[in-house]
C-alpha positions as CSV (number, residue, x, y, z in Angstrom):
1,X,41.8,-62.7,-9.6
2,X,41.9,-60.0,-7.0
3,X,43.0,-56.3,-7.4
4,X,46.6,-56.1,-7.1
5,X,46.3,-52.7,-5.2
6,X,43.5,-52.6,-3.0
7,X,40.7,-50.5,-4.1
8,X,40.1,-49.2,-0.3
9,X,43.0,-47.2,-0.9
10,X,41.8,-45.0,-3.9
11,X,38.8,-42.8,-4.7
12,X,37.0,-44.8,-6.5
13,X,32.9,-44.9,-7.0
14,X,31.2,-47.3,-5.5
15,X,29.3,-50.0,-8.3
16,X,31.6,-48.6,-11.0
17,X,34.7,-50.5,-13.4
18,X,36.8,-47.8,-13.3
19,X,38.9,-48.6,-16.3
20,X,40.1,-45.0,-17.8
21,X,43.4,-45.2,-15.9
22,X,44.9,-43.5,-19.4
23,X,43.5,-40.6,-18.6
24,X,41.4,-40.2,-15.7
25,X,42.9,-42.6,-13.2
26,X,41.5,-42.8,-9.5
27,X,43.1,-40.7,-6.9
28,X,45.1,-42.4,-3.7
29,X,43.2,-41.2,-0.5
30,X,46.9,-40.3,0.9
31,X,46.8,-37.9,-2.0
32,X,44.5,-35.5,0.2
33,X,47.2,-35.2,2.6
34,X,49.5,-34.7,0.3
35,X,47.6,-31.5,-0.8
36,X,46.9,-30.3,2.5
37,X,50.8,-30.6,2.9
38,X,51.3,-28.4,0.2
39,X,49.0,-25.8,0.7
40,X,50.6,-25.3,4.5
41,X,53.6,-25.1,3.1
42,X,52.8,-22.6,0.0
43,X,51.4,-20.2,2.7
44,X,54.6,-20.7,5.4
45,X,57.2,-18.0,3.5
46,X,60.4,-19.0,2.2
47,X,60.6,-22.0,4.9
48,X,57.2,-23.0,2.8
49,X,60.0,-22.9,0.0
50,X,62.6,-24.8,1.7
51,X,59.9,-27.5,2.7
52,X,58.8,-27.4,-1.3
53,X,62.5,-28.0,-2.3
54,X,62.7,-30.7,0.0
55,X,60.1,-32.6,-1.5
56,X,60.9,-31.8,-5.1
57,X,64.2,-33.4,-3.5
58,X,62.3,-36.3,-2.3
59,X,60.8,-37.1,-5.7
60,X,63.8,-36.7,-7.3
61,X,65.0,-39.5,-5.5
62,X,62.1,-41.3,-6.0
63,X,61.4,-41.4,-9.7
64,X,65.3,-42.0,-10.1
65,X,65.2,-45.5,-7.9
66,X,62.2,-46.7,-9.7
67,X,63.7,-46.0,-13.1
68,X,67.3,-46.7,-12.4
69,X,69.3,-43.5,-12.8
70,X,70.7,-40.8,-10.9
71,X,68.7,-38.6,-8.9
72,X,70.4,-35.7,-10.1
73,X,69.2,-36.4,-13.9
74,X,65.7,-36.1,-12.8
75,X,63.6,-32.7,-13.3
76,X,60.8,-31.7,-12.9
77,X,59.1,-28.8,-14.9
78,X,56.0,-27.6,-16.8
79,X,54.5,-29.8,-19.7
80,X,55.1,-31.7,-22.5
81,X,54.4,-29.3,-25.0
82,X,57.0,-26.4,-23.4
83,X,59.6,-29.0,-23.0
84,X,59.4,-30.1,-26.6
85,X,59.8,-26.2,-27.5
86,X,62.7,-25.6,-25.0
87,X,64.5,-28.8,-27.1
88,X,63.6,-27.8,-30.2
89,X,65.2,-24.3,-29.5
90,X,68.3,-25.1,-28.3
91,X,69.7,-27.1,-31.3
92,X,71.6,-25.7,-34.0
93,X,69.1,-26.9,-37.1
94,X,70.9,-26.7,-40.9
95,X,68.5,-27.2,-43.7
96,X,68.0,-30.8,-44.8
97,X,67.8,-32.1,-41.0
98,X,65.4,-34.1,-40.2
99,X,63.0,-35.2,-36.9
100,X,61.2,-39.0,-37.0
101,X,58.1,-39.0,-35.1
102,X,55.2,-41.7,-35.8
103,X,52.3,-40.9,-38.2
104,X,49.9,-41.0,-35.0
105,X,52.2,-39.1,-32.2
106,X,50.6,-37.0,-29.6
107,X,50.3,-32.8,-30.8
108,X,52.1,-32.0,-27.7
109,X,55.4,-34.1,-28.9
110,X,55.0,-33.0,-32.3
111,X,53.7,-29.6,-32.7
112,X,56.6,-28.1,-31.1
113,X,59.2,-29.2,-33.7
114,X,56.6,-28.4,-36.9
115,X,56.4,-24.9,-35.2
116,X,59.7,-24.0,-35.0
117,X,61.4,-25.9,-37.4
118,X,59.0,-25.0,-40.4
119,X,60.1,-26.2,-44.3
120,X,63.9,-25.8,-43.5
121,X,63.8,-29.1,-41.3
122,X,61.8,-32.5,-43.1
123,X,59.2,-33.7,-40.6
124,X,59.6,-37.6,-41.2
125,X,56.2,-39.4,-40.3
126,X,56.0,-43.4,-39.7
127,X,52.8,-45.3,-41.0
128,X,51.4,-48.7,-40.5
129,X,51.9,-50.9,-37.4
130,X,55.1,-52.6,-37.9
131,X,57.4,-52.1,-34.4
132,X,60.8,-51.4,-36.6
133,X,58.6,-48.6,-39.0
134,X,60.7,-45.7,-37.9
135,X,63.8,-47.2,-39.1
136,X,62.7,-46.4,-42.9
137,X,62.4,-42.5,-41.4
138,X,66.1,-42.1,-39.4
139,X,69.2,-41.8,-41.9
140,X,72.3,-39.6,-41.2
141,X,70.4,-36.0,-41.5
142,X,68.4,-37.4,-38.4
143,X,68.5,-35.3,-36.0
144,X,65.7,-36.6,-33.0
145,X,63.7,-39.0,-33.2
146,X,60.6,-38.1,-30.6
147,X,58.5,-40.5,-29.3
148,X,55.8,-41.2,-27.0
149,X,56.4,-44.2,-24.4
150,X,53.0,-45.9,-25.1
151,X,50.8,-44.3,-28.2
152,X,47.7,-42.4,-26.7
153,X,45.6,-43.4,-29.6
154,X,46.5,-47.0,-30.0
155,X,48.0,-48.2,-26.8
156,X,51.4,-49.5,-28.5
157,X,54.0,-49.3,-26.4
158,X,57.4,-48.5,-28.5
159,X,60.4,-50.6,-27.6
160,X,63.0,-47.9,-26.2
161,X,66.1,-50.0,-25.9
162,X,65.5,-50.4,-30.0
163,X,64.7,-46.9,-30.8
164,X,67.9,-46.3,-28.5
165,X,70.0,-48.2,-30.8
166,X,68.3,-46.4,-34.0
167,X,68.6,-42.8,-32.6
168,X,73.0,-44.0,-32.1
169,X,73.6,-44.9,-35.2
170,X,72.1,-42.0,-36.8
171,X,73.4,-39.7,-34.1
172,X,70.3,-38.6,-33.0
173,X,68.5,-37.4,-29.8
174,X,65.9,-39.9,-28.4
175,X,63.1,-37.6,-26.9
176,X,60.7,-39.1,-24.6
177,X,57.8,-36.8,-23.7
178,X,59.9,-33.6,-22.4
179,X,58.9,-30.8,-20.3
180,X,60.5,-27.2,-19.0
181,X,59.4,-24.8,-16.5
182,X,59.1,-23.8,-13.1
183,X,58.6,-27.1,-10.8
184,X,54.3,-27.7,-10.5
185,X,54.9,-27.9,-6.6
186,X,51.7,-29.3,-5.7
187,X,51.9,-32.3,-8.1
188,X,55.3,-32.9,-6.7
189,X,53.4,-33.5,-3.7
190,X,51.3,-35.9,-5.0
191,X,53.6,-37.6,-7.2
192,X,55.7,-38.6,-3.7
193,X,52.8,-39.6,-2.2
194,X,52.2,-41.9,-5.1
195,X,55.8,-43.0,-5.4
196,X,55.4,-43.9,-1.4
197,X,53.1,-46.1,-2.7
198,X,54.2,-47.6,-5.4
199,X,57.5,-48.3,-3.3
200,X,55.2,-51.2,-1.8
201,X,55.2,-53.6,-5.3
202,X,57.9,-54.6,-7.4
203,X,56.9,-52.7,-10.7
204,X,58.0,-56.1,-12.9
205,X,54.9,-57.6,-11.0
206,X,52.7,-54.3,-11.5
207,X,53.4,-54.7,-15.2
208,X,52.3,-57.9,-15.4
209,X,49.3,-57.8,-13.8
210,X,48.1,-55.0,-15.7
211,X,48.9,-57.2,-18.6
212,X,47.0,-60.0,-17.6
213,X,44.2,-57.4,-17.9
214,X,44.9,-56.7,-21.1
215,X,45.3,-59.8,-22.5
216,X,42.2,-61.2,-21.6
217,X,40.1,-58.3,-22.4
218,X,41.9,-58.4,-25.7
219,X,41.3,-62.1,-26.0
220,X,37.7,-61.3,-25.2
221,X,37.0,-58.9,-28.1
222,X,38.5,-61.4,-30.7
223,X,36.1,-63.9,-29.4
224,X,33.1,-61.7,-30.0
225,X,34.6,-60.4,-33.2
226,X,35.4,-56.8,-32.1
227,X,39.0,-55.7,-33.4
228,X,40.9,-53.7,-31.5
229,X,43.8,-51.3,-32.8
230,X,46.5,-52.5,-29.7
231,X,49.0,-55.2,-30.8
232,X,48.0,-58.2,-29.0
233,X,51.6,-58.8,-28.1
234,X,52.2,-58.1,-24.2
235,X,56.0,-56.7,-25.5
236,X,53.8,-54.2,-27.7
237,X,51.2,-52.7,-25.6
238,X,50.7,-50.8,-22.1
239,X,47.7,-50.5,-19.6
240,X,45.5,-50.1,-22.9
241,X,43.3,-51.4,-25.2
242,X,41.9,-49.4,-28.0
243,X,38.9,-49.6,-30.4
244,X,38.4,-47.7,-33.5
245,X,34.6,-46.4,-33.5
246,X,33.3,-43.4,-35.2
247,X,30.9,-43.3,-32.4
248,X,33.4,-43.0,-29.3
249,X,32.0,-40.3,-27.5
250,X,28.4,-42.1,-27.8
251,X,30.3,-45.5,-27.1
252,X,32.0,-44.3,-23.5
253,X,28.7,-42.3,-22.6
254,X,26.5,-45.7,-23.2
255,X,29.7,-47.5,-21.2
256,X,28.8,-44.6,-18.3
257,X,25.4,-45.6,-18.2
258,X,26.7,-49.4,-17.4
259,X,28.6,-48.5,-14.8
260,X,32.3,-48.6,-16.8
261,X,34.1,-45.5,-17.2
262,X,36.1,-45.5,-20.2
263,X,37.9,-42.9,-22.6
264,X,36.9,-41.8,-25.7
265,X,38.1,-39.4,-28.6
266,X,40.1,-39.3,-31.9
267,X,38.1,-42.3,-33.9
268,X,38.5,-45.0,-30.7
269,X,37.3,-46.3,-27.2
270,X,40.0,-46.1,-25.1
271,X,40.2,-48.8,-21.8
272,X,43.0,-48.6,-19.2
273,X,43.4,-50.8,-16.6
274,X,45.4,-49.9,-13.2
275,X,46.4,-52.0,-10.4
276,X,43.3,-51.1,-8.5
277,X,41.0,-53.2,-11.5
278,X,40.2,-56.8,-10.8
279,X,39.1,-60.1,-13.4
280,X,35.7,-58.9,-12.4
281,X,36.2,-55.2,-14.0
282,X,37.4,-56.6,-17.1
283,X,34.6,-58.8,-17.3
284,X,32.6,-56.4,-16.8
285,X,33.9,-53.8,-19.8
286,X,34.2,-57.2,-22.2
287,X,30.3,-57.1,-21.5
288,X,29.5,-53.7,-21.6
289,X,31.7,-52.9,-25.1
290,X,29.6,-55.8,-26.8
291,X,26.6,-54.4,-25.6
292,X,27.4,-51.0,-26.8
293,X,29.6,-51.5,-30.1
């Protein structure tokens, strides 16, 4: 099976199974005009400024076609972690409300609310693996439910048409992974650049060749007796597959030294496929991770 994106197009080392997509995915070589494009602009005045807005415009646009919605209900702004704060801040909290977050969310989602809300608000925390396990935190003093798409430490990816349905009968926000702030221009750039990109494959078949990915390396693992923490389920994972190992850090560097770059950190081996990762690359990180775990 052949890349579905052709590596020629990305930055990607040569002899290497780039598989840390997660976190450290390989660049698009249209991305270096991209930032060349912004840095004339940034240094051209206010009609820099005009050109920025443009392409902030552009994005908009962009993200809102490939997700369905509105162009106008797109923004983009800072980080995670300020978003989540700029949320938390502008509702009116009464003693006895309560957020539902899972057990394992990301800090940025979650340390926002625990800052600002302190004892007054209950901080309601999932546990286990069970897809429905945040219905046991949401009742009618629910007032958010905050989530991240696909976990960072497991790979899970949470159904959000369910948690949709669980956040209206409580009345509750659904927060996905907010942010505030003033636009990051020159990821703007490179996010249209990417979304120019992207524009070239129907995402439905992006998703499941990723999956494909997935599944086998997942499949391979089981065979050599290696459990991994994603649900094997394609409805219940992303682009990752995650391994608990006290010895992560020494795990990806041994990876490194067979020519797979993986992620590591928090108790677990992280692998993320992209479109740019062929049968061969998973082969390859299947061999590697029983070599070094």
């Amino acid at each position: 099976m052949q890349p579905l994106f052709d590596p020629a197009d990305f930055r990607l080392p040569p002899g290497i199974a780039h598989v840390c997509a997660g976190g450290e995915a390989a660049a698009l070589h249209a991305h270096d005009e991209a930032l060349l494009r912004y840095v004339a602009d940034k240094s051209r005045g206010m009609a820099g400024r005009d050109a920025q807005d443009a392409e902030i415009e552009a994005a908009r646009t962009g993200i809102g076609q490939l997700w369905g919605v509105n162009h106008g209900d797109i923004g983009f702004v800072g980080n995670v972690a300020e978003g989540m704060s700029m949320l938390v801040e502008s509702l009116d909290w009464h003693e006895g409300d309560s957020v539902a977050i899972d057990a394992n969310e990301y800090p940025s989602v979650v340390a926002p609310i625990a800052l600002r809300c302190g004892s007054a608000i209950a901080l309601r925390q999932a546990r286990g693996t069970e897809p429905t396990r945040l219905a046991a935190c949401v009742d009618g003093r629910t007032r958010m439910i905050a989530t991240s798409y696909v976990s960072y430490l497991t790979g899970e990816r949470v159904d959000l048409h369910a948690l949709r349905r669980l956040a209206d009968s409580a009345g509750a926000l659904l927060v996905v992974d907010f942010t505030r702030g003033n636009p990051a221009h020159c990821p703007i750039y490179v996010l249209n650049s990417a979304l120019s990109y992207l524009s070239r494959f129907d995402m439905r078949d992006v998703q499941s060749y990723v999956q494909t990915l997935t599944v086998a390396l997942l499949d391979e693992l089981d065979t050599a007796g290696i459990p991994a923490m994603t649900p094997p389920d394609p409805a219940r994972h992303g682009a990752s597959v995650c391994i608990a190992s006290p010895r992560a850090q020494a795990v990806v560097a041994a990876l490194r030294d067979r020519g797979v770059y993986a992620w590591g950190g928090q108790g677990r081996v992280r692998i993320s496929f992209h479109g740019y990762n062929g049968m061969d690359d998973m082969a390859r990180t299947a061999t590697a991770l029983r070599a070094c775990l």
